[in-house]
C-alpha positions as MATLAB code, in Angstrom:
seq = 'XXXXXXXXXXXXXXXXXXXXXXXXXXXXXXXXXXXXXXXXXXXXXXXXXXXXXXXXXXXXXXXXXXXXXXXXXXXXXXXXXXXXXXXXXXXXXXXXXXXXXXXXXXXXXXXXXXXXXXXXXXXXXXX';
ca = [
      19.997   14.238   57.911;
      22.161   14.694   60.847;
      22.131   17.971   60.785;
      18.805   18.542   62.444;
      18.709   15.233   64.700;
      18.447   15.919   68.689;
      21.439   13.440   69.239;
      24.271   15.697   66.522;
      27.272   16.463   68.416;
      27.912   19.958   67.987;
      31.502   19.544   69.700;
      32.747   17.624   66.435;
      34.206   21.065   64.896;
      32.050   21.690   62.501;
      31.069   25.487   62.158;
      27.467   26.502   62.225;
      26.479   29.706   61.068;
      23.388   30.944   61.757;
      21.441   34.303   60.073;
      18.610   34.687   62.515;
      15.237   36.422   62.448;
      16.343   39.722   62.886;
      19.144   39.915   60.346;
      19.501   40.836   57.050;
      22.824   40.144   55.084;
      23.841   40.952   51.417;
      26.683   39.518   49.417;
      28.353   35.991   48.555;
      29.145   33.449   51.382;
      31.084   30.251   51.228;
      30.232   28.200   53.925;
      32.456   25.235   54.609;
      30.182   24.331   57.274;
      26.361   24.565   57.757;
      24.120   27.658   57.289;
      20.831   28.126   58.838;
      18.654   31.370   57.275;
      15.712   32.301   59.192;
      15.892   36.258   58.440;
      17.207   37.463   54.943;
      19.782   36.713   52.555;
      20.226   38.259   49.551;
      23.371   36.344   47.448;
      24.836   33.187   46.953;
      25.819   30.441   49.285;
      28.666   28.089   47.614;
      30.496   24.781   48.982;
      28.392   24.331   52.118;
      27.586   21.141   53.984;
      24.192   21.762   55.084;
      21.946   24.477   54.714;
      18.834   25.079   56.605;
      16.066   27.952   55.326;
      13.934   28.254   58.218;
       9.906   28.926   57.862;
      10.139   32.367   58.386;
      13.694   32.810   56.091;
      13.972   34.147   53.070;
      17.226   33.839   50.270;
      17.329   35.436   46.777;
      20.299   33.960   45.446;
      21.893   30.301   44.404;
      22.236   27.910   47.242;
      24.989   25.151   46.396;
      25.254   22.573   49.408;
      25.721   18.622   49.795;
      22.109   18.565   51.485;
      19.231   21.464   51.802;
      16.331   22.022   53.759;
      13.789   24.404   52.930;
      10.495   25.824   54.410;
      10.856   29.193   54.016;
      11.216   30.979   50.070;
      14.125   30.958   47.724;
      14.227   32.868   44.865;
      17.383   31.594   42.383;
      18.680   28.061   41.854;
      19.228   24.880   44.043;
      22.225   22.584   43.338;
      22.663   20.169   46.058;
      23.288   15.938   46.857;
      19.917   15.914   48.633;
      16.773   18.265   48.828;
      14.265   18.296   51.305;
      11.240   20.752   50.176;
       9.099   21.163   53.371;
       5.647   22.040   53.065;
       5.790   25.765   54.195;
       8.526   25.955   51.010;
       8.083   28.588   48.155;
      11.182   27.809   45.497;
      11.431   29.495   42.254;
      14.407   28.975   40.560;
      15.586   25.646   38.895;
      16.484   22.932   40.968;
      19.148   19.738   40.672;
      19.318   17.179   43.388;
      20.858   13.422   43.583;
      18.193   12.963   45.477;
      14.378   15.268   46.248;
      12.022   14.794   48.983;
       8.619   17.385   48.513;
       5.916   17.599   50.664;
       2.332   18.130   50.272;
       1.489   22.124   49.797;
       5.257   23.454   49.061;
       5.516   25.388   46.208;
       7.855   25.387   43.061;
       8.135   27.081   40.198;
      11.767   26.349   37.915;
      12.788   23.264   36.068;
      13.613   20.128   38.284;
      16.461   17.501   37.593;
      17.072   14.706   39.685;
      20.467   13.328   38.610;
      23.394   12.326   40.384;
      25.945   15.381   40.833;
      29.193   13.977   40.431;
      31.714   16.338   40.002;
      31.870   20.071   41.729;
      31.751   21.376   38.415;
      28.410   20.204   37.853;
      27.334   21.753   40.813;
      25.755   24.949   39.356;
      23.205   25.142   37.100;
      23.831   27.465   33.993;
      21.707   30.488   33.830;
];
C-alpha cells in the first residue's frame, strides 16, 4: 500500500489526519483522506482512503475505508477494498474485505467475508 511506503509523496494533496498517542476523540468522522489512530477513538470512520490503527491505538466503532491496516484493537465492524491484520491486531467485530491479509498471532473474533465490494452501498455491514 502506498500509504506507508518511504518513497509516498506527501505533497500530492492528499490530507492526512493523524489521532496520536495522547489523544482521545469521540464522535463520527468522515475522512476523505487517510486516518492514522494511535491513541483512542471512540465512533465511526466513513469514506476514507486509508486508515492506519497503530500498535498502541485503539477504535470502538465501524471503520469504512478503500484499504486498512491494523495492529492495534478495534471493537465494531470492518468494511474495506483491502485488509491488512498485523500480528499485534485484536478485531472483534465482523469483517468484509475484497481482499484480507492476517498474520500469525492477530486476533479476531466476528464473522469474515471476503467478497468483492462493489458498490458504496455495500460498504457497511448490517448490524
Amino acid at each position: 500500500m502506498s500509504f506507508l511506503k518511504k518513497n509516498t509523496d506527501f505533497t500530492s494533496g492528499e490530507h492526512i489526519s493523524i489521532i496520536s498517542a495522547e489523544c482521545y476523540f469521540q464522535g463520527t468522522l468522515n475522512v476523505q483522506g487517510s486516518l492514522r489512530v494511535d491513541g483512542r477513538l471512540n465512533g465511526s470512520v466513513d469514506n476514507a482512503r486509508h486508515i492506519v490503527v497503530g500498535a498502541e491505538g485503539s477504535v470502538e466503532g465501524d471503520l469504512s475505508a478503500a484499504a486498512i491496516i491494523v495492529s492495534g484493537k478495534v471493537k465494531g465492524n470492518i468494511c474495506a477494498d483491502e485488509l491488512d491484520v498485523l500480528s499485534t491486531a485484536d478485531i472483534k467485530g465482523d469483517i468484509r474485505a475484497g481482499k484480507i491479509i492476517v498474520e500469525e498471532g492477530a486476533t479476531l473474533n466476528g464473522m469474515v467475508v471476503v467478497a468483492p465490494i462493489e458498490a458504496k452501498e455495500e460498504t457497511k455491514i448490517k448490524k
